[in-house]
VMD Tcl script that builds the backbone (N, CA, C; Angstrom):
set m [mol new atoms 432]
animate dup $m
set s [atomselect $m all]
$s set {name element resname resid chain x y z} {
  {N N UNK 1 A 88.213 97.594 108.528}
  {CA C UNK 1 A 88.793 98.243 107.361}
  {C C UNK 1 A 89.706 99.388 107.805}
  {N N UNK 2 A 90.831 99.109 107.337}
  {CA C UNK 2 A 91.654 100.455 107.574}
  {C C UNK 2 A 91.657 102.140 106.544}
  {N N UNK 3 A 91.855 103.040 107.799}
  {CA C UNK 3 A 91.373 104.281 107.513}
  {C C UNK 3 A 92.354 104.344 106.703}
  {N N UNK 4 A 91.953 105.372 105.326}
  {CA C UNK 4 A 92.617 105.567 104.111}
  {C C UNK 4 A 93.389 107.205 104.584}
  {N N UNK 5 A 94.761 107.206 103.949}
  {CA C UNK 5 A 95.018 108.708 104.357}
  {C C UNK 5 A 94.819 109.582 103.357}
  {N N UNK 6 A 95.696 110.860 103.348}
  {CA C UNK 6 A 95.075 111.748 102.408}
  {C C UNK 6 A 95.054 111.095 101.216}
  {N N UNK 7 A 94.439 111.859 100.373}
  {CA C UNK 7 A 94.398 112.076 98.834}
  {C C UNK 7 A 95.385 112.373 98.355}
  {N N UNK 8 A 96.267 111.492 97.233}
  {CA C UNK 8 A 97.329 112.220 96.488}
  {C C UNK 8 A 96.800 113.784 95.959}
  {N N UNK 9 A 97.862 114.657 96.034}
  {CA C UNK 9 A 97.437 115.803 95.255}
  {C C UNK 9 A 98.623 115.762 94.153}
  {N N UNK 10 A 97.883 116.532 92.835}
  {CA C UNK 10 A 98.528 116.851 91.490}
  {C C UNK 10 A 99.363 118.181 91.723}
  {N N UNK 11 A 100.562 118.001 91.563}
  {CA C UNK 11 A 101.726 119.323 91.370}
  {C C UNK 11 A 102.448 119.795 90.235}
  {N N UNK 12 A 102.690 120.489 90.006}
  {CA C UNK 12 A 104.025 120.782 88.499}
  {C C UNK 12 A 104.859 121.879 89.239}
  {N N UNK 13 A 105.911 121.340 88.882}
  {CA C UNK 13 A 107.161 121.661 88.788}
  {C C UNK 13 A 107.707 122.088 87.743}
  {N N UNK 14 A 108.551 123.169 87.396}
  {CA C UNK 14 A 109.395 124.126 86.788}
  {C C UNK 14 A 110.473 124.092 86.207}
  {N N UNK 15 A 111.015 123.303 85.462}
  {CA C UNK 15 A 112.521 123.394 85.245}
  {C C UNK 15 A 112.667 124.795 84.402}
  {N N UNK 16 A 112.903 125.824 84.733}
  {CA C UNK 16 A 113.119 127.203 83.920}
  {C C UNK 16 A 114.320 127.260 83.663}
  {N N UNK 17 A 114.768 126.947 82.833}
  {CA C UNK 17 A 116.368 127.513 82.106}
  {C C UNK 17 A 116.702 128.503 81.841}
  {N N UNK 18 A 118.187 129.228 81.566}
  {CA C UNK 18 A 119.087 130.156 81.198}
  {C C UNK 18 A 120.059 130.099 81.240}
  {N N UNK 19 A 120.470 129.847 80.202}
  {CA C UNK 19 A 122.125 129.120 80.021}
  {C C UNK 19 A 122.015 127.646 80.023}
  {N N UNK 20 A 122.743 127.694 81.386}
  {CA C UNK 20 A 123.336 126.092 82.333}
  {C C UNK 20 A 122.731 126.525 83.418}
  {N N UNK 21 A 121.987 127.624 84.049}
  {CA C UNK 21 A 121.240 127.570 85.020}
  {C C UNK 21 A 119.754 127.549 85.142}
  {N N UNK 22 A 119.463 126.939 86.303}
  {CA C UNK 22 A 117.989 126.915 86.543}
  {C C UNK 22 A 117.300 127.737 87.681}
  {N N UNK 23 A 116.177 127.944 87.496}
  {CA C UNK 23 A 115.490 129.065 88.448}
  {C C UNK 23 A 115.180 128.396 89.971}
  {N N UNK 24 A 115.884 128.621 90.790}
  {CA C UNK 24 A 115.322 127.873 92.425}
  {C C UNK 24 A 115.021 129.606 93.173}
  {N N UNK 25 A 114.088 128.491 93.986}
  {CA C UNK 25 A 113.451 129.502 95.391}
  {C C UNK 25 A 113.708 128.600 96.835}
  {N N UNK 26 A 113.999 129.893 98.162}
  {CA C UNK 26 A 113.879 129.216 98.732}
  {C C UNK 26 A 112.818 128.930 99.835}
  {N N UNK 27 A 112.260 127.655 100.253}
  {CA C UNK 27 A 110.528 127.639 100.342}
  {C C UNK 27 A 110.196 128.319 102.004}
  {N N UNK 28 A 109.596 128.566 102.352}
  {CA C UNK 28 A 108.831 129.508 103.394}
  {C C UNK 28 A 107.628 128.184 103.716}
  {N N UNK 29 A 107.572 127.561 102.932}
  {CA C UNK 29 A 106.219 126.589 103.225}
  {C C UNK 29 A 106.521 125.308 104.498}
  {N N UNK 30 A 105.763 124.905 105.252}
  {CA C UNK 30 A 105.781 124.007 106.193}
  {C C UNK 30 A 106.764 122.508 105.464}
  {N N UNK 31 A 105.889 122.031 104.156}
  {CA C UNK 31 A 106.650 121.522 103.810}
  {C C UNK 31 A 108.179 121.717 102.937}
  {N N UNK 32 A 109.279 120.806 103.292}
  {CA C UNK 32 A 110.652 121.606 102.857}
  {C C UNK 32 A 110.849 122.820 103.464}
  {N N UNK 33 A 110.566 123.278 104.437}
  {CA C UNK 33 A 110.790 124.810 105.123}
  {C C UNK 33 A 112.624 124.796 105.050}
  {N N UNK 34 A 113.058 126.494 104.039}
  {CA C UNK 34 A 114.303 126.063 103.972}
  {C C UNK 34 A 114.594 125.690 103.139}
  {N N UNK 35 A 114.493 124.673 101.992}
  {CA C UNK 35 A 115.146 124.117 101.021}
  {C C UNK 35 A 115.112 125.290 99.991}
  {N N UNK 36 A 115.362 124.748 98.940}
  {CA C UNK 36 A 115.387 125.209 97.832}
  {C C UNK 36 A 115.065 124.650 96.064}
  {N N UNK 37 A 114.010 125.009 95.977}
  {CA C UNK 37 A 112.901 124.435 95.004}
  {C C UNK 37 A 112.965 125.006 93.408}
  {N N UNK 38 A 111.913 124.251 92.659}
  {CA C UNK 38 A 111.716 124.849 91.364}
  {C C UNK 38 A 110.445 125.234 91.874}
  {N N UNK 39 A 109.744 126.745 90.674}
  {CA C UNK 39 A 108.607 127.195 90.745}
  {C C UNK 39 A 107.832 126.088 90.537}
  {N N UNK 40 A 106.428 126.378 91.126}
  {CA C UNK 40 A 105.505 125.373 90.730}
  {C C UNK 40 A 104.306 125.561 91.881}
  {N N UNK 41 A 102.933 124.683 91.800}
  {CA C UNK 41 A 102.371 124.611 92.479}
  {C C UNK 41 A 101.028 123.283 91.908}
  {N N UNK 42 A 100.141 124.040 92.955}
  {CA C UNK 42 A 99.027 122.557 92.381}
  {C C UNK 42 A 98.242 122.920 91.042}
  {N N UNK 43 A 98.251 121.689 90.433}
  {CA C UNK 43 A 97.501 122.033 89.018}
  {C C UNK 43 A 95.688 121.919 89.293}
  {N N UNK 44 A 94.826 122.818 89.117}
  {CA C UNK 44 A 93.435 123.067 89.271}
  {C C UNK 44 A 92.872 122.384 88.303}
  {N N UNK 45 A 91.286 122.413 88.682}
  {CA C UNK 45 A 90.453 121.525 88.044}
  {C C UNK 45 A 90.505 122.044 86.566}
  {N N UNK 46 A 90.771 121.320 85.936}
  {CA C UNK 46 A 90.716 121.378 83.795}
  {C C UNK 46 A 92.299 122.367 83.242}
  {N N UNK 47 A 92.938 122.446 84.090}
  {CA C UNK 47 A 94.054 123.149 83.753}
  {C C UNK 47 A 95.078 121.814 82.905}
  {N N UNK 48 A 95.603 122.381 81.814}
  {CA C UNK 48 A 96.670 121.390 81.256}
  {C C UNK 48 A 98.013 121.395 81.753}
  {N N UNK 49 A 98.627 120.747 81.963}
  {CA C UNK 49 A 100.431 120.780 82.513}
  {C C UNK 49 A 100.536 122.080 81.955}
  {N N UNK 50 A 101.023 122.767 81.065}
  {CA C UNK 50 A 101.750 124.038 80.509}
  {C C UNK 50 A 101.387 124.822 80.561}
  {N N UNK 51 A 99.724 124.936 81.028}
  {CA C UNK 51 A 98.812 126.416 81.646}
  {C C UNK 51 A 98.850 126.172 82.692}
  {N N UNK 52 A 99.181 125.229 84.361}
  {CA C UNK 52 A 99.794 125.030 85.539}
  {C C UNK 52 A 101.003 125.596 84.860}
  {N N UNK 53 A 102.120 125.306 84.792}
  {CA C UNK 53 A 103.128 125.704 84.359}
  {C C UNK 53 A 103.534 127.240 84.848}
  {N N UNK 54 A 102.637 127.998 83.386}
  {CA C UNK 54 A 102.801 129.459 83.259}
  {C C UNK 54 A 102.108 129.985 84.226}
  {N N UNK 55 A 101.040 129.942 84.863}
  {CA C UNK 55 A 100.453 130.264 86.055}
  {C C UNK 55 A 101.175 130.343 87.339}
  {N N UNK 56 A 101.507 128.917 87.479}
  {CA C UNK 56 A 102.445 128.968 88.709}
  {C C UNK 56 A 103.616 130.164 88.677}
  {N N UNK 57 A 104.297 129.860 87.629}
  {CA C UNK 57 A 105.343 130.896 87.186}
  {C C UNK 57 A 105.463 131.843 87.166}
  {N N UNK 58 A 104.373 132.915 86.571}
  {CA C UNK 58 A 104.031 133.820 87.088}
  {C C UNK 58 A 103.249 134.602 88.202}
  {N N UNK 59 A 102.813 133.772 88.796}
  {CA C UNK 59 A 102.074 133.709 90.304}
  {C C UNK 59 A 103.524 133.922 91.093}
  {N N UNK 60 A 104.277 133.135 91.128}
  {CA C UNK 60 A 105.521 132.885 92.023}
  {C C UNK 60 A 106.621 133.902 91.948}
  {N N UNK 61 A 106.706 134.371 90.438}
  {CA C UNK 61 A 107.750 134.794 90.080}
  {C C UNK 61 A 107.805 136.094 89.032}
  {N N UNK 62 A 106.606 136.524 88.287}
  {CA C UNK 62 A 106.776 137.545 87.298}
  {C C UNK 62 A 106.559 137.110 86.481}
  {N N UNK 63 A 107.569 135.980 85.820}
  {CA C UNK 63 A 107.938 135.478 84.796}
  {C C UNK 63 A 106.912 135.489 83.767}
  {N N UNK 64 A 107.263 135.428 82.644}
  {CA C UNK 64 A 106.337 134.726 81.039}
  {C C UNK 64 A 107.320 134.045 80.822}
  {N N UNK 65 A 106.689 132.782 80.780}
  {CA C UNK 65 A 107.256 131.480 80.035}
  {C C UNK 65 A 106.926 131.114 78.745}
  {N N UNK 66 A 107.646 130.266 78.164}
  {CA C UNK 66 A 107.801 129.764 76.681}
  {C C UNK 66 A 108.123 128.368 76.379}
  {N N UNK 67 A 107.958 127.852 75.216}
  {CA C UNK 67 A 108.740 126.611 75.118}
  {C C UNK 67 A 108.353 125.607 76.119}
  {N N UNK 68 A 107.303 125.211 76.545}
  {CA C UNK 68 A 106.974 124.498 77.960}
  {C C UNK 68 A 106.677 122.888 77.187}
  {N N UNK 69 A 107.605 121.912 77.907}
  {CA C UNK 69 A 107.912 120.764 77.159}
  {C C UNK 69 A 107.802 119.598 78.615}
  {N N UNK 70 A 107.059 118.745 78.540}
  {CA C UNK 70 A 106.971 117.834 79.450}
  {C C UNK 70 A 108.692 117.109 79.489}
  {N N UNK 71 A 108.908 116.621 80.954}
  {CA C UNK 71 A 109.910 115.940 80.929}
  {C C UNK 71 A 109.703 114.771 81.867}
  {N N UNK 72 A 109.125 114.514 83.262}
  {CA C UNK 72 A 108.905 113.801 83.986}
  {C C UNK 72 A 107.875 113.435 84.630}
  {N N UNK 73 A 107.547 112.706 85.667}
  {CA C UNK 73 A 106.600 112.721 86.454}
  {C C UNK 73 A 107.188 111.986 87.706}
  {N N UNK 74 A 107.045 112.315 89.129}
  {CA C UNK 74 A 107.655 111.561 90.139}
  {C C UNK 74 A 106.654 111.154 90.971}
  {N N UNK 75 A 106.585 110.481 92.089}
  {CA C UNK 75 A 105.537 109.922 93.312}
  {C C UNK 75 A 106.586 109.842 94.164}
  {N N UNK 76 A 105.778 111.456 95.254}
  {CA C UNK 76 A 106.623 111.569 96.048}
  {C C UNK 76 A 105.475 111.583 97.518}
  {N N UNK 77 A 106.087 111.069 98.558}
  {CA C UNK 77 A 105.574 111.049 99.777}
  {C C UNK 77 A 106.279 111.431 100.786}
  {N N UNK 78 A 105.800 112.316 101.734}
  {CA C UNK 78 A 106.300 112.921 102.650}
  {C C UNK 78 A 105.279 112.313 103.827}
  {N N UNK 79 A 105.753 111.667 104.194}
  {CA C UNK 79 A 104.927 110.939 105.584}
  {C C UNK 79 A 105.816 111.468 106.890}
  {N N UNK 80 A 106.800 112.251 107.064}
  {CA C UNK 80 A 107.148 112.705 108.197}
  {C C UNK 80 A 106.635 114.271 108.318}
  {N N UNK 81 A 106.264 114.666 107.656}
  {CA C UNK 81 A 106.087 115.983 107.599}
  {C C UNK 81 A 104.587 115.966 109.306}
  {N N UNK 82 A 104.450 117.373 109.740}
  {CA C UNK 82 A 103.525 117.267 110.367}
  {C C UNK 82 A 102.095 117.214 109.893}
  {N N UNK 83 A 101.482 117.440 108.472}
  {CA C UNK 83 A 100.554 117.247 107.779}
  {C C UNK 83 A 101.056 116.211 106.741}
  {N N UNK 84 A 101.218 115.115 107.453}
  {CA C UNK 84 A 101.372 113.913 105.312}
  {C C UNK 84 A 100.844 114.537 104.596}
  {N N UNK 85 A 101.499 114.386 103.486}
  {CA C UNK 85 A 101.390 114.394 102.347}
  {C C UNK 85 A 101.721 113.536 101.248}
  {N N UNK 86 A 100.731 113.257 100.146}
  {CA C UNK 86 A 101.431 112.088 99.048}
  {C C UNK 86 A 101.227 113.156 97.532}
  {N N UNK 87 A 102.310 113.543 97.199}
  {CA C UNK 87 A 102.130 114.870 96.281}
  {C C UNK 87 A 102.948 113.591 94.500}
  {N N UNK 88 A 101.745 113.906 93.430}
  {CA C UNK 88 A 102.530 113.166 92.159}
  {C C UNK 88 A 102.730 115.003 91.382}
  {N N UNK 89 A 103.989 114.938 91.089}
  {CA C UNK 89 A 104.464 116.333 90.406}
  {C C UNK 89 A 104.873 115.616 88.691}
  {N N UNK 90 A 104.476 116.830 88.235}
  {CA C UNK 90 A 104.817 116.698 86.588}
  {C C UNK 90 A 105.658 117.735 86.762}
  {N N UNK 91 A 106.998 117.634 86.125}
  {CA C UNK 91 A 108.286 118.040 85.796}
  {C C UNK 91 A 107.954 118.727 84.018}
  {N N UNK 92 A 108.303 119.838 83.910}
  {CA C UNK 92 A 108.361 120.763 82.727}
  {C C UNK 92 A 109.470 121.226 82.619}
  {N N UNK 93 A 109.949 121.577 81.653}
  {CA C UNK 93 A 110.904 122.382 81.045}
  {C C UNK 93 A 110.335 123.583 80.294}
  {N N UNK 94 A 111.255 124.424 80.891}
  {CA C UNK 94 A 110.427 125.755 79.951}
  {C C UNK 94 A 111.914 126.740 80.227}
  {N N UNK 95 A 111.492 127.914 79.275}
  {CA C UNK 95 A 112.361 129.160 79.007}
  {C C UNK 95 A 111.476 130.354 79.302}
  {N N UNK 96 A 112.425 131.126 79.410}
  {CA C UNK 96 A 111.707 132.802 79.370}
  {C C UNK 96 A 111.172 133.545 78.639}
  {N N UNK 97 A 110.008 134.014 77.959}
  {CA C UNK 97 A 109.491 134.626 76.744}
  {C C UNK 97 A 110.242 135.575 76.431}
  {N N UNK 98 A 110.791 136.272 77.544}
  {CA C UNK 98 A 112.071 137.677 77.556}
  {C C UNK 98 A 113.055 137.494 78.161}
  {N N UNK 99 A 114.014 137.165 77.631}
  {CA C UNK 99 A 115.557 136.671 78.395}
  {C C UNK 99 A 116.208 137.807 78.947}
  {N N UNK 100 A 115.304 139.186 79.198}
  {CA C UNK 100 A 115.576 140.456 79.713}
  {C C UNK 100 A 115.036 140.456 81.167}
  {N N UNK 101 A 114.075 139.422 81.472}
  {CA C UNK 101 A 113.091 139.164 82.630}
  {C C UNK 101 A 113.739 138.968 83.531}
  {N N UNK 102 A 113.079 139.685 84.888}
  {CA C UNK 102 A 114.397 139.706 86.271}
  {C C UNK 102 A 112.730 138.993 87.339}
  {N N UNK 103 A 113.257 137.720 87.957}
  {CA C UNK 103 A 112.402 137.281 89.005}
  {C C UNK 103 A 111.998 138.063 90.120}
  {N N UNK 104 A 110.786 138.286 90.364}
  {CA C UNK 104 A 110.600 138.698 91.551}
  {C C UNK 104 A 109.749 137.864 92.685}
  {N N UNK 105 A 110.058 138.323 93.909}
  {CA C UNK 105 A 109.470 137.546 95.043}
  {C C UNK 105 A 108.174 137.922 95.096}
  {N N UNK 106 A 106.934 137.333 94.038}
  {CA C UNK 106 A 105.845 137.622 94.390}
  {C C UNK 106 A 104.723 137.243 95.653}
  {N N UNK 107 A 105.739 136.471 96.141}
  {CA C UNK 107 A 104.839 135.530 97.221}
  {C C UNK 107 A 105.340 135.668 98.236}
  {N N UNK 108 A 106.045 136.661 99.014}
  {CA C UNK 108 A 107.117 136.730 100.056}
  {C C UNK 108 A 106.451 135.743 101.194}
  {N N UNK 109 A 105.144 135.172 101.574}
  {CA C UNK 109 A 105.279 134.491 102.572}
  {C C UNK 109 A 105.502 132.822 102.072}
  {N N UNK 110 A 106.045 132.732 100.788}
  {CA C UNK 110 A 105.747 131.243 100.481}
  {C C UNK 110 A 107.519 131.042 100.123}
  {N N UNK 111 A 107.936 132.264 99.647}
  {CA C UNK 111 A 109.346 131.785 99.493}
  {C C UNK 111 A 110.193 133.138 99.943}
  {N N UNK 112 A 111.607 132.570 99.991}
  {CA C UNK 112 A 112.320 133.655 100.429}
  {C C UNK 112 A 113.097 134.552 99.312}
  {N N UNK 113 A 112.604 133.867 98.119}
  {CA C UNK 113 A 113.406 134.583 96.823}
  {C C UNK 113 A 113.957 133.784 95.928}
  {N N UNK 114 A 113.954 134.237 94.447}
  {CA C UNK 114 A 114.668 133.132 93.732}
  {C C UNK 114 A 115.643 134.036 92.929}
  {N N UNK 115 A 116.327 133.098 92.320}
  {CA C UNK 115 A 117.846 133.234 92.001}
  {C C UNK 115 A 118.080 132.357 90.638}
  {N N UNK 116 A 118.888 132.399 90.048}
  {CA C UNK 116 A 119.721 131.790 88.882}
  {C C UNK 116 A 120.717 130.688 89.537}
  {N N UNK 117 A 120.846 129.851 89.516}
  {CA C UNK 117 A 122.067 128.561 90.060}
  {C C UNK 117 A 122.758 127.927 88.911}
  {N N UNK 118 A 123.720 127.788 88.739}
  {CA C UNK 118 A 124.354 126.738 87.572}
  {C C UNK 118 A 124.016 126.053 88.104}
  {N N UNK 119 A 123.477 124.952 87.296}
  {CA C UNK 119 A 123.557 123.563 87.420}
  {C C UNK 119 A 124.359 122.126 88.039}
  {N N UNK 120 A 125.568 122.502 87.687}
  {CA C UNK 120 A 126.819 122.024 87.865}
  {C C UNK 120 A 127.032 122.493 89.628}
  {N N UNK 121 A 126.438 123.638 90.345}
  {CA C UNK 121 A 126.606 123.958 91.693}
  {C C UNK 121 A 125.877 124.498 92.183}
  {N N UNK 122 A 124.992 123.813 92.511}
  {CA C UNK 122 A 123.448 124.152 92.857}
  {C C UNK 122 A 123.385 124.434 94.204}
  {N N UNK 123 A 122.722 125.202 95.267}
  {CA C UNK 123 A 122.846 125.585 96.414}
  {C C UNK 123 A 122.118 124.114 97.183}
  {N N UNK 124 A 122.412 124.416 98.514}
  {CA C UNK 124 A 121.885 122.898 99.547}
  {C C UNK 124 A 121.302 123.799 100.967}
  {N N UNK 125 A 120.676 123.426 101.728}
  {CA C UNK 125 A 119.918 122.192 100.891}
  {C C UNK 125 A 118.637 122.106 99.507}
  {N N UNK 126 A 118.477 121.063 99.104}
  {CA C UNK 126 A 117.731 121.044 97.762}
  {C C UNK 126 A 116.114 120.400 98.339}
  {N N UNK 127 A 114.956 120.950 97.806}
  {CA C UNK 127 A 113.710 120.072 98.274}
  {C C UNK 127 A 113.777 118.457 97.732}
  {N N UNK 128 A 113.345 117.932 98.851}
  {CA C UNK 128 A 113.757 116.298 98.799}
  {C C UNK 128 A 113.194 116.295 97.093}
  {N N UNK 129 A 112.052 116.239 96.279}
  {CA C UNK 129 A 112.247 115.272 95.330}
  {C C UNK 129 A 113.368 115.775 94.065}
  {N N UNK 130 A 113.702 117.217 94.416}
  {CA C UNK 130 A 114.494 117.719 93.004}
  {C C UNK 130 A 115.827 117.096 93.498}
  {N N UNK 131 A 115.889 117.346 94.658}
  {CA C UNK 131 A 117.547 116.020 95.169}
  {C C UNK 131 A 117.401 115.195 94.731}
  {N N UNK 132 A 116.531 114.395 94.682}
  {CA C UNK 132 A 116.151 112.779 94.391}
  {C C UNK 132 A 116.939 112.908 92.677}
  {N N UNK 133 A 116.359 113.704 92.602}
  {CA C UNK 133 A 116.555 114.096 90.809}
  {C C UNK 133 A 117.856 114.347 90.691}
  {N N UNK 134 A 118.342 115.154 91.753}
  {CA C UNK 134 A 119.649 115.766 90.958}
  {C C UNK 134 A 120.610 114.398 91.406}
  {N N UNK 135 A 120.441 113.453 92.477}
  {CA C UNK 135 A 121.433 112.249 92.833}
  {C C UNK 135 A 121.761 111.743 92.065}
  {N N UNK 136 A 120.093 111.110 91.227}
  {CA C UNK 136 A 119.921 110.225 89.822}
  {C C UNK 136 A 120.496 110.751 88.445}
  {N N UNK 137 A 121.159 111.727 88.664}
  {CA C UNK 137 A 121.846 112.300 87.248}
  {C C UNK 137 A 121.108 112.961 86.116}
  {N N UNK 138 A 120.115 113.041 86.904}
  {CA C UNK 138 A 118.542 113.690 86.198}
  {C C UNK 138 A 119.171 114.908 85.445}
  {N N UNK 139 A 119.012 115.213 83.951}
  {CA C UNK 139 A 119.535 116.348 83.194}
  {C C UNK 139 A 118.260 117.061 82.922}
  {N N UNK 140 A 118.349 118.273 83.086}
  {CA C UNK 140 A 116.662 118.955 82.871}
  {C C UNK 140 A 117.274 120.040 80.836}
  {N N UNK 141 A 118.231 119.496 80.600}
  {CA C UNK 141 A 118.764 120.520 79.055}
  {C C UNK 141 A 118.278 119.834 77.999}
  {N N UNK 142 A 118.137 120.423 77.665}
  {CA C UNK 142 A 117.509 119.875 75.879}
  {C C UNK 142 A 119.337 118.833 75.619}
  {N N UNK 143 A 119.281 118.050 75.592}
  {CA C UNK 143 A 120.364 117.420 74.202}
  {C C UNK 143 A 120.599 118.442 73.242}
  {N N UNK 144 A 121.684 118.218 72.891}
  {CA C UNK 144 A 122.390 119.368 71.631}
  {C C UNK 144 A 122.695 118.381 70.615}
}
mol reanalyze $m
mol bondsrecalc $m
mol representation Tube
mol addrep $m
């Protein structure tokens, strides 16, 4: 019988809006070291997508979030990394409770800082699955 590898782990991901831009960091973590990510992290035992969400968010960043609206789900695997990993992320959309709110680097060893990006010119490199996303024409805006 062949040995089974890790355990998928459960993630959420951040789409935080303002304007036409979205909130990226850039990661400090082994995996993606360098890129540049949405907030997020692993969702804990009995937590719902949108309380992961605001947690992560403000864990990462300061932030109070609002408006937190499911949008995706991906299956992503990183088998080159030096620890595999098989990570399934839920994709959210959310806003700022105070559109006065300025990000801060609460985690200085996990990221190097986040920022505002238009959409339309997003910095590179991008963490492999939000690339994946942004190739596919993936729109994270509400329709008007």
């Amino acid at each position: 019988m062949e040995k089974a590898g890790p355990l998928p782990k459960v993630g959420v991901a951040v789409f935080l809006l303002k304007g036409k831009a979205v909130l990226l960091g850039k990661r400090r973590s082994s995996t993606g070291h360098g890129t540049f990510a949405l907030p997020g992290g692993h969702l804990e035992f009995g937590e719902s997508f949108e309380e992961c969400a605001a947690r992560e968010v403000k864990e990462e960043t300061g932030l109070d979030i609002e408006k937190m609206e499911f949008l995706t789900v991906t299956n992503n695997i990183f088998s080159e990394e030096v620890k595999p990993l098989h990570m399934v992320v839920i994709f959210i959309r959310a806003f700022l409770a105070d559109p006065n709110q300025l990000p801060q680097n609460v985690e200085p060893d996990k990221c190097y800082g986040w920022d505002w990006y238009d959409w339309e010119n997003l910095p590179k490199p991008l963490f492999g699955p939000l690339e994946a996303m942004v190739d596919s024409d993936f729109n994270p805006f509400p329709s008007e």
